[in-house]
N, CA, C, O and CB atoms as a CASP TS submission, in Angstrom:
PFRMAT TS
TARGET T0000
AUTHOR 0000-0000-0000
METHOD Language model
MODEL 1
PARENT N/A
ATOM      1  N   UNK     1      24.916   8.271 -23.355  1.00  0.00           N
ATOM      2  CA  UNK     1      26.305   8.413 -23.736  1.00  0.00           C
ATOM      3  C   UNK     1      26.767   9.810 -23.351  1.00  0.00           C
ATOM      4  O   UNK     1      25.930  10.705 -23.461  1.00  0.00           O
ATOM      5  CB  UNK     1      26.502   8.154 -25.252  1.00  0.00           C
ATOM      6  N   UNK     2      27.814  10.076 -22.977  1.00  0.00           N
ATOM      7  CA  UNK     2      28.758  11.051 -22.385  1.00  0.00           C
ATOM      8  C   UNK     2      28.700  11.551 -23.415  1.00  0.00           C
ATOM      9  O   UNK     2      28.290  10.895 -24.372  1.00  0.00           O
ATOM     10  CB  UNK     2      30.084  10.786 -21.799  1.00  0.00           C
ATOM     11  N   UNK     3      29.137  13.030 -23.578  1.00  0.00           N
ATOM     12  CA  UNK     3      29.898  14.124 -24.568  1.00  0.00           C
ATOM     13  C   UNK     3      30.588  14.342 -24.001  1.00  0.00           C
ATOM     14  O   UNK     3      30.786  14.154 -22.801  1.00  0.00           O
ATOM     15  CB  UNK     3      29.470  15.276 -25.095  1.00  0.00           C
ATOM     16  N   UNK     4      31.514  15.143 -25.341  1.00  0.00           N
ATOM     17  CA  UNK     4      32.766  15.244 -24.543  1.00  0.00           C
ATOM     18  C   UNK     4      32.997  16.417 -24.986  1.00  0.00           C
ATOM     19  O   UNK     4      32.515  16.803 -26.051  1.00  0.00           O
ATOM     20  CB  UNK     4      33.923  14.237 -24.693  1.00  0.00           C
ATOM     21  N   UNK     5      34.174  17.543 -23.837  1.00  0.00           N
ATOM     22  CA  UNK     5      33.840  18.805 -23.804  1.00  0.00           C
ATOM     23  C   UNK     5      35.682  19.119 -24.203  1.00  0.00           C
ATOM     24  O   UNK     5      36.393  18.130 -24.380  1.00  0.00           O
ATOM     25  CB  UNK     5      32.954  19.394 -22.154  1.00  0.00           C
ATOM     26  N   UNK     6      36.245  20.416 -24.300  1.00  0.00           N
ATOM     27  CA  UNK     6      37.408  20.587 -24.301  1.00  0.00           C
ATOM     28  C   UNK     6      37.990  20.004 -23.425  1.00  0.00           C
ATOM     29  O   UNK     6      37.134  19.400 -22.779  1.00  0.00           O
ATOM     30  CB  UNK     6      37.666  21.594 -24.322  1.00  0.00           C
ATOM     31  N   UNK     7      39.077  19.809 -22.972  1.00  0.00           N
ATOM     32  CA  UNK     7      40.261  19.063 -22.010  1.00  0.00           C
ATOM     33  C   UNK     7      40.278  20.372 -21.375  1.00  0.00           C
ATOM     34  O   UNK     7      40.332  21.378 -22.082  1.00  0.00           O
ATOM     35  CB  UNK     7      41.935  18.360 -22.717  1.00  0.00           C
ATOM     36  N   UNK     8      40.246  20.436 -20.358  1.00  0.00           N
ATOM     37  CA  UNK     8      40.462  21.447 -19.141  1.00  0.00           C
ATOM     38  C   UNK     8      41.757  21.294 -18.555  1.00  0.00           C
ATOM     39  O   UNK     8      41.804  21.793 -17.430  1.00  0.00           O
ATOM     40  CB  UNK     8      39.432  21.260 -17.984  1.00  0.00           C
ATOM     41  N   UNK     9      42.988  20.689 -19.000  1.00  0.00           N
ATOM     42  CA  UNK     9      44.308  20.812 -18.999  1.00  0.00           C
ATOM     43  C   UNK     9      45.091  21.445 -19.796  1.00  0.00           C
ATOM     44  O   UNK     9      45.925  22.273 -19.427  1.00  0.00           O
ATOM     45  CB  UNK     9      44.692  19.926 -18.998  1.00  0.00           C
ATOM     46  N   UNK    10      44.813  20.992 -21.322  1.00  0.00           N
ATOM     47  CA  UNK    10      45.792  21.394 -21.878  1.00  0.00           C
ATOM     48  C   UNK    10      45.496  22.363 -22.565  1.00  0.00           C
ATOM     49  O   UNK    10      46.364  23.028 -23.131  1.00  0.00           O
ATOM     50  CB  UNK    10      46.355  20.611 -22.446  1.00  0.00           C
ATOM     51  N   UNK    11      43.432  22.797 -22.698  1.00  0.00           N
ATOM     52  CA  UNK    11      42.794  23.694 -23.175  1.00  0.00           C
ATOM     53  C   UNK    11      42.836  23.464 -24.698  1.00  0.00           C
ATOM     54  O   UNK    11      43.216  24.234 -25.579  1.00  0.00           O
ATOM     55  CB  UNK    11      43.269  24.906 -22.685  1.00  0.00           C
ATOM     56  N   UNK    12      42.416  22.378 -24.775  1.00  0.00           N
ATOM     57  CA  UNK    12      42.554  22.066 -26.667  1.00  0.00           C
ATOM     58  C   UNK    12      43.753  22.031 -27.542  1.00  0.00           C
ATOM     59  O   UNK    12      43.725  21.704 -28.728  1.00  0.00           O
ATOM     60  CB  UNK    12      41.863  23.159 -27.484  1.00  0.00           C
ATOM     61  N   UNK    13      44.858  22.408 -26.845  1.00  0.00           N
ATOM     62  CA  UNK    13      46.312  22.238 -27.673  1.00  0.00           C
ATOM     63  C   UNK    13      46.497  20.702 -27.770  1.00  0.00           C
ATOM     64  O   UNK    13      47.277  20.396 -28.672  1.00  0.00           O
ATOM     65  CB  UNK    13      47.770  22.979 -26.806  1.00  0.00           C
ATOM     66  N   UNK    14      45.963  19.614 -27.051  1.00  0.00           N
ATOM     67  CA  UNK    14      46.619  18.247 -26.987  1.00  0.00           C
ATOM     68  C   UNK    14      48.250  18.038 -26.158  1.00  0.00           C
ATOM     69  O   UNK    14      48.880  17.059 -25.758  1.00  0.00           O
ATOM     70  CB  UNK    14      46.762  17.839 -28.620  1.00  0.00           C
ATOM     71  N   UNK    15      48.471  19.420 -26.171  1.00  0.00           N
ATOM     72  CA  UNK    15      49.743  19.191 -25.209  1.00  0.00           C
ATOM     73  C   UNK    15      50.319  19.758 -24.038  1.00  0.00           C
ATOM     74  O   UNK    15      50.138  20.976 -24.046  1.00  0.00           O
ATOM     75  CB  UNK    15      50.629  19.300 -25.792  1.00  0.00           C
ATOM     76  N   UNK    16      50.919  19.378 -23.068  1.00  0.00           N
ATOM     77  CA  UNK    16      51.288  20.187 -21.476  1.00  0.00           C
ATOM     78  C   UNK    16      51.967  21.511 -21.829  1.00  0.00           C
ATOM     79  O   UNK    16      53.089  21.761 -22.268  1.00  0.00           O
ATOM     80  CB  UNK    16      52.525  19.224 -20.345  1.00  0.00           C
ATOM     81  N   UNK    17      50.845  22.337 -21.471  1.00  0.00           N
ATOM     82  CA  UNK    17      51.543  23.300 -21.209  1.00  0.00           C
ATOM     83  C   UNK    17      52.673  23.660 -20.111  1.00  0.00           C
ATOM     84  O   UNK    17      53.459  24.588 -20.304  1.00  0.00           O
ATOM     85  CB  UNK    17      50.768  23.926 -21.167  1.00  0.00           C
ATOM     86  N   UNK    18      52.696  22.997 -19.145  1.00  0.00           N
ATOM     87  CA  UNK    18      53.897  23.159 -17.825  1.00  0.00           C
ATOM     88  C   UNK    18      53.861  21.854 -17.511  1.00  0.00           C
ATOM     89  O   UNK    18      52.965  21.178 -18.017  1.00  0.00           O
ATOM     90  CB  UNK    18      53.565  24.205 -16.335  1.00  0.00           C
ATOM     91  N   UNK    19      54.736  21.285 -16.696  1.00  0.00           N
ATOM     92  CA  UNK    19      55.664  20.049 -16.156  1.00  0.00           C
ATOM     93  C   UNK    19      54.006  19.731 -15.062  1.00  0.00           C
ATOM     94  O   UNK    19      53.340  20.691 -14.673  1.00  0.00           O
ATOM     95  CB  UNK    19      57.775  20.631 -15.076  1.00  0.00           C
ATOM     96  N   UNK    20      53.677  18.513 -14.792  1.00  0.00           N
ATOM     97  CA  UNK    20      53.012  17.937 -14.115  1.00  0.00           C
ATOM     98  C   UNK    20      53.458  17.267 -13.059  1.00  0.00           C
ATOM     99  O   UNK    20      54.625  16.931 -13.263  1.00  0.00           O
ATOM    100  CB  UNK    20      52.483  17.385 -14.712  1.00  0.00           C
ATOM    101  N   UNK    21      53.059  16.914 -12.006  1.00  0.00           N
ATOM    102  CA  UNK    21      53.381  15.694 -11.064  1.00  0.00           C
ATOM    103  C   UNK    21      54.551  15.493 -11.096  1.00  0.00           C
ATOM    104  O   UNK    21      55.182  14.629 -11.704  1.00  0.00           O
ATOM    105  CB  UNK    21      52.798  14.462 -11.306  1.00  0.00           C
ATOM    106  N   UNK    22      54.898  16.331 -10.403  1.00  0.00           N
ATOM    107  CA  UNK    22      56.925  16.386 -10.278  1.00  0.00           C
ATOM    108  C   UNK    22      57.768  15.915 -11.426  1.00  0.00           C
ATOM    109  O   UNK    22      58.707  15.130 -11.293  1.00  0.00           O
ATOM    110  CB  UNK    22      57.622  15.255  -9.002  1.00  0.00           C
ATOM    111  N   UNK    23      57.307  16.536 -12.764  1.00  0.00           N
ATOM    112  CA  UNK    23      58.169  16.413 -13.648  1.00  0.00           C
ATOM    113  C   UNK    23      57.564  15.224 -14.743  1.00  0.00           C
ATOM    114  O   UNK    23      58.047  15.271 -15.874  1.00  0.00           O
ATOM    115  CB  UNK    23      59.518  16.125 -12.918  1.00  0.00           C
ATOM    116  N   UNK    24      56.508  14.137 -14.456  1.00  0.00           N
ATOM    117  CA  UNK    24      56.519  12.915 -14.668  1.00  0.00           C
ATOM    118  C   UNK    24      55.937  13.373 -16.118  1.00  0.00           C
ATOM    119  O   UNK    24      56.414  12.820 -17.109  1.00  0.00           O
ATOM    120  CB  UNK    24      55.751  11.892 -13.593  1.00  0.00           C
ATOM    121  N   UNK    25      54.924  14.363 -16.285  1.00  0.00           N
ATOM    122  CA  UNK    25      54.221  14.439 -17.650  1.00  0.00           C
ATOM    123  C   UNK    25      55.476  16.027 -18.110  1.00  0.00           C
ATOM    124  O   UNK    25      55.418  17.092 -17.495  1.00  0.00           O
ATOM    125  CB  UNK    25      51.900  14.810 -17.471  1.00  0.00           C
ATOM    126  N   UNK    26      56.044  15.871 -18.773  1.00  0.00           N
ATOM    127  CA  UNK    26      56.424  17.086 -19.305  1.00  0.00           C
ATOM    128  C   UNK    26      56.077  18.108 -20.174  1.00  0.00           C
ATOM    129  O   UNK    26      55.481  17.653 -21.150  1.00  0.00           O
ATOM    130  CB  UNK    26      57.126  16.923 -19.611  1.00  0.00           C
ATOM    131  N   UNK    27      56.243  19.551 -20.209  1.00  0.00           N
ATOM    132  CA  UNK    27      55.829  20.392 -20.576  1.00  0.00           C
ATOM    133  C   UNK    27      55.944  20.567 -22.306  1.00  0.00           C
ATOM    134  O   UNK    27      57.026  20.942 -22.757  1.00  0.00           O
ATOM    135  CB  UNK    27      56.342  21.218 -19.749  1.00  0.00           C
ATOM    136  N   UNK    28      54.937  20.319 -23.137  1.00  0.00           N
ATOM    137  CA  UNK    28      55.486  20.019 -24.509  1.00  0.00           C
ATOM    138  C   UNK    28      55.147  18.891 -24.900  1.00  0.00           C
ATOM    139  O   UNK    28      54.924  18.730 -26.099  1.00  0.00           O
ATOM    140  CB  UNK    28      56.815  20.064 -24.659  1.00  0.00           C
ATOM    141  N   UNK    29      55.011  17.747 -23.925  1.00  0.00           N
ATOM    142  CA  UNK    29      54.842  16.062 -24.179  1.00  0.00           C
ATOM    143  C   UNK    29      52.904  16.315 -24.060  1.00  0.00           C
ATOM    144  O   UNK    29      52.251  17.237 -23.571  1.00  0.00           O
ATOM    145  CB  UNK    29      55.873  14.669 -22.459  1.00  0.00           C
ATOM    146  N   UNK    30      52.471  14.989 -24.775  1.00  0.00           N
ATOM    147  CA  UNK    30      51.281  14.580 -24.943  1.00  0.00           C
ATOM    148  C   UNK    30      50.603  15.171 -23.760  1.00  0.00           C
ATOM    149  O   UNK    30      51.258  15.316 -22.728  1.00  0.00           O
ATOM    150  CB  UNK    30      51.195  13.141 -25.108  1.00  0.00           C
ATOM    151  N   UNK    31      49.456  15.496 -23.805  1.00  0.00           N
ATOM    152  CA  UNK    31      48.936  15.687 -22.582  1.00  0.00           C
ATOM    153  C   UNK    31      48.262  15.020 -21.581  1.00  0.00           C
ATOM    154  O   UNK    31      47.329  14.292 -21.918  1.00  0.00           O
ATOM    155  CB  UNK    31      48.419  16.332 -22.705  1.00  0.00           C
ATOM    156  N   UNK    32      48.653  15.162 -20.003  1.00  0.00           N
ATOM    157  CA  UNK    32      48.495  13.499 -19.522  1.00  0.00           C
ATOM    158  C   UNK    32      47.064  13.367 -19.336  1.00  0.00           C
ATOM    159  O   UNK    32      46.674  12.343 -18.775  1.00  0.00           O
ATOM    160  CB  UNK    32      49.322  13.010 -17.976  1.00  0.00           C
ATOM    161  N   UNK    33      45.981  14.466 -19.814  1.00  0.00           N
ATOM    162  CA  UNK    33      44.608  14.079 -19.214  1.00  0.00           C
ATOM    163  C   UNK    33      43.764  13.578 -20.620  1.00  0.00           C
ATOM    164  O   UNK    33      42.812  12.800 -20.550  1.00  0.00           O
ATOM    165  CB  UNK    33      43.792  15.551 -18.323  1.00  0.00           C
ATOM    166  N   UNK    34      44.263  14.144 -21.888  1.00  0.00           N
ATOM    167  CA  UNK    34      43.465  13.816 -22.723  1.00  0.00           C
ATOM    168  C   UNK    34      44.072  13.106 -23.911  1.00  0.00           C
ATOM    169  O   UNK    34      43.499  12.963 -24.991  1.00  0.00           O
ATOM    170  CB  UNK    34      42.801  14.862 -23.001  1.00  0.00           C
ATOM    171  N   UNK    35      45.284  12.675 -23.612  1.00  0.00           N
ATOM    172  CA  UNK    35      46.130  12.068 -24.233  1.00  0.00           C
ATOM    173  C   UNK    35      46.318  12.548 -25.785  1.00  0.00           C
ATOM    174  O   UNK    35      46.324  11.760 -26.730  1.00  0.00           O
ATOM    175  CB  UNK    35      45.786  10.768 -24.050  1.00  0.00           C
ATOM    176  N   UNK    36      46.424  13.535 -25.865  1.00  0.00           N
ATOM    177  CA  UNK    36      46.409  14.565 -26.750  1.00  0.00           C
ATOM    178  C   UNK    36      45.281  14.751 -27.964  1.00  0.00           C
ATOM    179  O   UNK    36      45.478  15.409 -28.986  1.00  0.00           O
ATOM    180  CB  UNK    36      47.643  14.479 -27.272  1.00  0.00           C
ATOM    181  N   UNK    37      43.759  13.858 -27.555  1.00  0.00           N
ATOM    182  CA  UNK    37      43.090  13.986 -27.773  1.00  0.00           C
ATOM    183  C   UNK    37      42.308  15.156 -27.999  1.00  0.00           C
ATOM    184  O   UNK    37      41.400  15.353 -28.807  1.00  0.00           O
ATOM    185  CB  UNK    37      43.000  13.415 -27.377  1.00  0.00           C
ATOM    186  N   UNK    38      42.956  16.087 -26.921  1.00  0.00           N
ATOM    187  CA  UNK    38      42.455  17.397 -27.020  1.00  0.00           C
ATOM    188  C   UNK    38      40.617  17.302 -26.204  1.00  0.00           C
ATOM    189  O   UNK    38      40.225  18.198 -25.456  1.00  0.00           O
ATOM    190  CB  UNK    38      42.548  17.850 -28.948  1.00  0.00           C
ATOM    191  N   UNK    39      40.248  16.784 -26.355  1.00  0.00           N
ATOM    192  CA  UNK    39      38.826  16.671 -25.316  1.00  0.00           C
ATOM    193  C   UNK    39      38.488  15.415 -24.116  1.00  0.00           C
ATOM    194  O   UNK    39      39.050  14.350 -23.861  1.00  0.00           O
ATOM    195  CB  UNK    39      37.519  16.494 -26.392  1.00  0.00           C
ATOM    196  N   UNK    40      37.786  15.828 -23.777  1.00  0.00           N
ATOM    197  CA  UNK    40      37.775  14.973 -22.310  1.00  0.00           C
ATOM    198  C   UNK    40      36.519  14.581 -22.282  1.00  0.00           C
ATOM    199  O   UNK    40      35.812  15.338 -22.947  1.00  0.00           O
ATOM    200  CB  UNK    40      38.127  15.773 -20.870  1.00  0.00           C
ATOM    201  N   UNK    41      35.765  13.434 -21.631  1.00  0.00           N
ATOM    202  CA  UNK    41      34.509  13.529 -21.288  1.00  0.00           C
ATOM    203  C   UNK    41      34.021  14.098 -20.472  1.00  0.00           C
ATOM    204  O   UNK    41      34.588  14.234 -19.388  1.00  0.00           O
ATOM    205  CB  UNK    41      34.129  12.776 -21.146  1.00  0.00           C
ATOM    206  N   UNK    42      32.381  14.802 -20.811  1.00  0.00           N
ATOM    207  CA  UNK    42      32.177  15.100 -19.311  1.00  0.00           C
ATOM    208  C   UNK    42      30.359  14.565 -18.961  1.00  0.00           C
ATOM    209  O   UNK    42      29.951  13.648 -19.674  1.00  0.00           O
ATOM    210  CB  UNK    42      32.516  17.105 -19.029  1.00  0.00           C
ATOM    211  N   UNK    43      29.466  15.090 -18.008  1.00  0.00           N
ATOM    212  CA  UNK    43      28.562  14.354 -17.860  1.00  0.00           C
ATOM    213  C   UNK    43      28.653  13.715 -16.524  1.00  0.00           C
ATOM    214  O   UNK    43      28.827  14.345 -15.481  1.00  0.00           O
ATOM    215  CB  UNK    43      28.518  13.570 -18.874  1.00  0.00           C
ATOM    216  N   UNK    44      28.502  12.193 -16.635  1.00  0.00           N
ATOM    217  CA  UNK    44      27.931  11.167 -15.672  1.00  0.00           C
ATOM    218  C   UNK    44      29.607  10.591 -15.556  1.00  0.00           C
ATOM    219  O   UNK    44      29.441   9.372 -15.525  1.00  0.00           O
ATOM    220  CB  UNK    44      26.447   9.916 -16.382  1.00  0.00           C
ATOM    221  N   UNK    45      31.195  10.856 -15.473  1.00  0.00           N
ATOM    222  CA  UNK    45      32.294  10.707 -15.175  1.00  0.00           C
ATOM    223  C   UNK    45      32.865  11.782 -14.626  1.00  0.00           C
ATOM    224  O   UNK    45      32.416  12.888 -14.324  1.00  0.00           O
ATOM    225  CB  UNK    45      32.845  10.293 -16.040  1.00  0.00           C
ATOM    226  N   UNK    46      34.406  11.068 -14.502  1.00  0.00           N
ATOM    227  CA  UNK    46      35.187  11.555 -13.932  1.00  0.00           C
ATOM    228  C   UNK    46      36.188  12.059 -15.070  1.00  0.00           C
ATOM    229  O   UNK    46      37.270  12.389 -14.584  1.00  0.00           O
ATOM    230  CB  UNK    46      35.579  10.709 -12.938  1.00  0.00           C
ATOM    231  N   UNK    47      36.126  12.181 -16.235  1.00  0.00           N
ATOM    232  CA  UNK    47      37.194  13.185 -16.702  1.00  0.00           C
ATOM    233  C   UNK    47      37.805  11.575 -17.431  1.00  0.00           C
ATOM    234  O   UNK    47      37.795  11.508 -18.660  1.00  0.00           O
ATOM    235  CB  UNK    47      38.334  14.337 -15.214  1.00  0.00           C
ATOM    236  N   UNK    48      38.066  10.940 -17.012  1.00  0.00           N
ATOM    237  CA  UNK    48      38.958   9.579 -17.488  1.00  0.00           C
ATOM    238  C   UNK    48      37.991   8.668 -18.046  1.00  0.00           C
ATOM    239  O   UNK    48      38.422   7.565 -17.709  1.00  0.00           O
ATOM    240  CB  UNK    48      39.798   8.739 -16.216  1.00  0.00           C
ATOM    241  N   UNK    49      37.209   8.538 -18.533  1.00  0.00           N
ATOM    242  CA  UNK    49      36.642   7.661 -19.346  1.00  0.00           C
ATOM    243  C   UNK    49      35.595   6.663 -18.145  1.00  0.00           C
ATOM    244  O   UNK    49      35.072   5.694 -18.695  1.00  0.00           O
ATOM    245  CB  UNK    49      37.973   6.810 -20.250  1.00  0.00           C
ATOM    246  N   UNK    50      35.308   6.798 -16.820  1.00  0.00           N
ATOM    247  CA  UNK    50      34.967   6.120 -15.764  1.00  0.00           C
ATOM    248  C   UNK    50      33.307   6.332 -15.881  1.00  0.00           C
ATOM    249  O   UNK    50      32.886   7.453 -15.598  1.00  0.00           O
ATOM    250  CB  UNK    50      35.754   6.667 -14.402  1.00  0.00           C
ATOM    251  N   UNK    51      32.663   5.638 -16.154  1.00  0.00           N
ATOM    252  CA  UNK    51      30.698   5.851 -15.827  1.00  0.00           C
ATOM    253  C   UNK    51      30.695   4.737 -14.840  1.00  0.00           C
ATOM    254  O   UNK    51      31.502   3.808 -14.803  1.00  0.00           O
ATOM    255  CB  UNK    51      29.250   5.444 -17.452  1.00  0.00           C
ATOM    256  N   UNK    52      29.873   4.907 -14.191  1.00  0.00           N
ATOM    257  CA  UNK    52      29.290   4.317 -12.851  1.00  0.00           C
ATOM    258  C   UNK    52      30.385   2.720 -12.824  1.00  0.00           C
ATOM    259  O   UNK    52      29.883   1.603 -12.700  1.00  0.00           O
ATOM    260  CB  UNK    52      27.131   3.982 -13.023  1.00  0.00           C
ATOM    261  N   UNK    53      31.110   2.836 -12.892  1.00  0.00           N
ATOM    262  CA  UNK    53      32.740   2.117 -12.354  1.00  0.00           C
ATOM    263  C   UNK    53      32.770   1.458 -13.773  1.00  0.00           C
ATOM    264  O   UNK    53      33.440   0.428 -13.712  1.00  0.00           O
ATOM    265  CB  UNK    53      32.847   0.707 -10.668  1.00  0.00           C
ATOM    266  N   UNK    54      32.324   1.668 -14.916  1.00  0.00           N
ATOM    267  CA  UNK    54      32.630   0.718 -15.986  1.00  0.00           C
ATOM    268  C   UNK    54      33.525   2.134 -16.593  1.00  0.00           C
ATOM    269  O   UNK    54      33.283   3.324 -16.394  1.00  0.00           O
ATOM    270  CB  UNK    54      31.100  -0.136 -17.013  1.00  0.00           C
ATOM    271  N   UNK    55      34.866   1.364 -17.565  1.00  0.00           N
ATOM    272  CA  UNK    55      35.509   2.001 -18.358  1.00  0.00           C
ATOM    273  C   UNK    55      34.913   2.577 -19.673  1.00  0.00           C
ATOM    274  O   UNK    55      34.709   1.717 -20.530  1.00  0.00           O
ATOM    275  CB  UNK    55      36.420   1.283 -18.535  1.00  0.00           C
ATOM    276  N   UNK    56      34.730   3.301 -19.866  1.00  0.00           N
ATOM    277  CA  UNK    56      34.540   3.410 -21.314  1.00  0.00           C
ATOM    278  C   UNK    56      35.278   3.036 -22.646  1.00  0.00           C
ATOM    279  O   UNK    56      36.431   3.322 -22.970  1.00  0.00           O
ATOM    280  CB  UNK    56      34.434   4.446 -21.411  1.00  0.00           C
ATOM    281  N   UNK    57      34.134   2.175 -23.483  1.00  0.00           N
ATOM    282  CA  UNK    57      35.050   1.699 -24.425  1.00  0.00           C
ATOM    283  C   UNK    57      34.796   2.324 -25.997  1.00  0.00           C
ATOM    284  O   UNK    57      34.825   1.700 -27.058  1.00  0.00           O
ATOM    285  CB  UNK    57      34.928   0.111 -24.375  1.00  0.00           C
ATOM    286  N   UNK    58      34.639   3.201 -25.860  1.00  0.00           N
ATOM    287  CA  UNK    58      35.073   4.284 -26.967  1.00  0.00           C
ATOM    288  C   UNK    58      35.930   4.854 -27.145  1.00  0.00           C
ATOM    289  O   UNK    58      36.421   5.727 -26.430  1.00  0.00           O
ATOM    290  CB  UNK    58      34.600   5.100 -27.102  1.00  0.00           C
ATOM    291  N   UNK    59      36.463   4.248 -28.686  1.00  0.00           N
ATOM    292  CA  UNK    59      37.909   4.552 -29.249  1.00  0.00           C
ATOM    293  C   UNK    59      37.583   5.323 -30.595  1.00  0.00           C
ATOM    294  O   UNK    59      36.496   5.243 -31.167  1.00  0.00           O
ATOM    295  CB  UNK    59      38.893   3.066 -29.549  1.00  0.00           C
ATOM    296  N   UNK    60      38.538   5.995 -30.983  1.00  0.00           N
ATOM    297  CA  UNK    60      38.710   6.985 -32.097  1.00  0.00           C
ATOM    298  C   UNK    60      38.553   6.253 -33.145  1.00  0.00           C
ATOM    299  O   UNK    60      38.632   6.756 -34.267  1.00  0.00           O
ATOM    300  CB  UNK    60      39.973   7.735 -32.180  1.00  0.00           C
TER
END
């Protein structure tokens, strides 16, 4: 099983610090990588919940 480390976006606030992808995630709004989860996985993925092409199905 993955651990999961701070969000390397929003740096643990849960929220955008500046405007993303031409505006689409805004600065202040949820954050688009950790969904204001505030941590991310890391390990054997990609940051999005992805292990060797299966989704991860761990929920809060």
């Amino acid at each position: 099983m993955a651990s999961a480390k701070v969000c390397t976006q929003c740096e643990g606030s849960g929220v955008n610090s500046v405007d993303h992808f031409n505006g689409r995630f805004k600065a202040g709004a949820v954050c688009w990588l950790c969904r204001g989860k505030r941590e991310i996985l890391c390990g054997n993925c990609n940051g999005a919940g992805f292990v060797g092409g299966f989704m991860s199905t761990l929920e809060e």
